[in-house]
C-alpha positions in Angstrom: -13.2 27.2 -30.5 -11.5 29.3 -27.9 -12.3 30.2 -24.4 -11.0 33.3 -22.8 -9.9 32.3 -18.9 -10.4 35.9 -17.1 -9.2 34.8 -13.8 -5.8 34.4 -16.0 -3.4 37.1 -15.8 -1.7 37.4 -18.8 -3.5 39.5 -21.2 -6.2 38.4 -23.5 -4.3 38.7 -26.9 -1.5 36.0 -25.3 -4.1 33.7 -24.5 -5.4 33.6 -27.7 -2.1 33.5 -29.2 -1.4 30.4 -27.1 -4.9 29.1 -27.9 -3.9 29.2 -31.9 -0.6 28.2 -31.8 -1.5 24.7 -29.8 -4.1 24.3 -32.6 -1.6 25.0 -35.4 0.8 22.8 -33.7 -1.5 19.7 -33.2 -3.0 19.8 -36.5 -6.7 21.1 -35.5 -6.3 23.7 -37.9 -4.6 22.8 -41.7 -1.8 24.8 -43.4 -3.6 27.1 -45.8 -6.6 27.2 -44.1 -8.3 31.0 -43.1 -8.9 32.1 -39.9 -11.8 33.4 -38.3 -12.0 37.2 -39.7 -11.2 39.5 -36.7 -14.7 41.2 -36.5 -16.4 37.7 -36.2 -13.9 36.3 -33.6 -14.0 39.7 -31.5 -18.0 39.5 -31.6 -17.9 35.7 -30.4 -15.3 36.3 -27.8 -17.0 39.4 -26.5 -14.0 41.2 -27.1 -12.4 44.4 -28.8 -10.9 43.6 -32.1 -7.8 45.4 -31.5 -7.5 42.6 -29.5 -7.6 39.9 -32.3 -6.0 42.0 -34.3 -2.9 42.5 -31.7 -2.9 38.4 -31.8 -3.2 37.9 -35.1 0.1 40.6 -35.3 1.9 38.3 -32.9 1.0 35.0 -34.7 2.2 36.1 -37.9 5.4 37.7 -36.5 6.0 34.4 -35.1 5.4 32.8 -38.3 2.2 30.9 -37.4 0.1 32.8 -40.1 0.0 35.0 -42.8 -2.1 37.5 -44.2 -3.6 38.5 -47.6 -4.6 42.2 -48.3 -8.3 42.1 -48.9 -8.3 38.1 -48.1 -7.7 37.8 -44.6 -5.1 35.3 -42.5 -4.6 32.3 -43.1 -2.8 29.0 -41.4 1.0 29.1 -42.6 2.6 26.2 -44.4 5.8 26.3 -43.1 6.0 24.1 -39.8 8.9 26.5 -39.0 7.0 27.6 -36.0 5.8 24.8 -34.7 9.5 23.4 -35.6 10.4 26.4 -32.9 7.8 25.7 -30.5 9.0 22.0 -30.0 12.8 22.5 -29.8 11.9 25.5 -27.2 9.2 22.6 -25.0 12.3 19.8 -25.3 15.3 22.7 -24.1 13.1 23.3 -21.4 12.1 19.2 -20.4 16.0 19.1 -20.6 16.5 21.9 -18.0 14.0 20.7 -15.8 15.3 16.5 -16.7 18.9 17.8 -15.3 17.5 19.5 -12.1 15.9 16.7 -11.5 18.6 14.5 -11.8 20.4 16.6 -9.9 18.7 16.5 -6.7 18.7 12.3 -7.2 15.5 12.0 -8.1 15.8 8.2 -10.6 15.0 8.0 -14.4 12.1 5.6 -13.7 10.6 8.7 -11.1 11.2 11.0 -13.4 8.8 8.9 -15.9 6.5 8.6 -13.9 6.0 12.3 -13.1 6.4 13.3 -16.6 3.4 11.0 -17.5 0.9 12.1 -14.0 1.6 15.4 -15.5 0.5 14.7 -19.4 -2.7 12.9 -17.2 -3.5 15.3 -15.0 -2.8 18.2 -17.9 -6.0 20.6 -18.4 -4.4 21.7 -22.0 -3.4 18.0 -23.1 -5.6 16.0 -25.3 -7.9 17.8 -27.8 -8.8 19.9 -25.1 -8.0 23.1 -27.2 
């Protein structure tokens, strides 16, 4: 389900974070659905649950998930989030579109870049 890249410098908890949000986002995992209990994901993983439990904190501040006293997390309904996550992805294509533009490079490159990059992407796909 999720592999931990240790040669990666960001911390383990934003990893995971990532991890689940590109899941939520693409659909892998269903509104409403639970998510693995901290315990069992922290044995799998190999890692401390304060871990989990620190990216579980982030998802739900960001709105990915919510959690039940006594029941656990589960997937959120609201595609708020993933709402969020898209606008942020297309401000940023924009920002790098107009720097692009800027130093002449044409529309039709600019294509073609964007879609070497979805091909040669390590997270694109159902890669998750």
């Amino acid at each position: 389900m999720i592999l931990i890249d240790y040669k990666d410098r960001r911390p383990i908890y934003e990893q995971i974070v990532e991890k689940f949000q590109q899941m939520i986002i693409c659909g892998v995992i269903e509104p409403d659905s639970p998510m693995p209990s901290v315990r069992s994901l922290a044995m799998e993983l190999s890692i401390n649950p304060n871990t989990i439990q620190r990216a579980y904190q982030e998802l739900e501040r960001e709105g990915y998930i919510y959690t039940m006293k006594g029941k656990g997390s589960f997937v959120s309904e609201s595609s708020e989030a993933a709402d969020s996550k898209r606008e942020e992805i297309k401000r940023e294509l924009g920002e790098c579109v107009d720097k692009a533009l800027a130093i002449g490079i044409r529309p039709q490159q600019l294509e073609t870049m964007l879609q070497d990059c979805v091909k040669n992407s390590t997270k694109g796909g159902n890669t998750i």
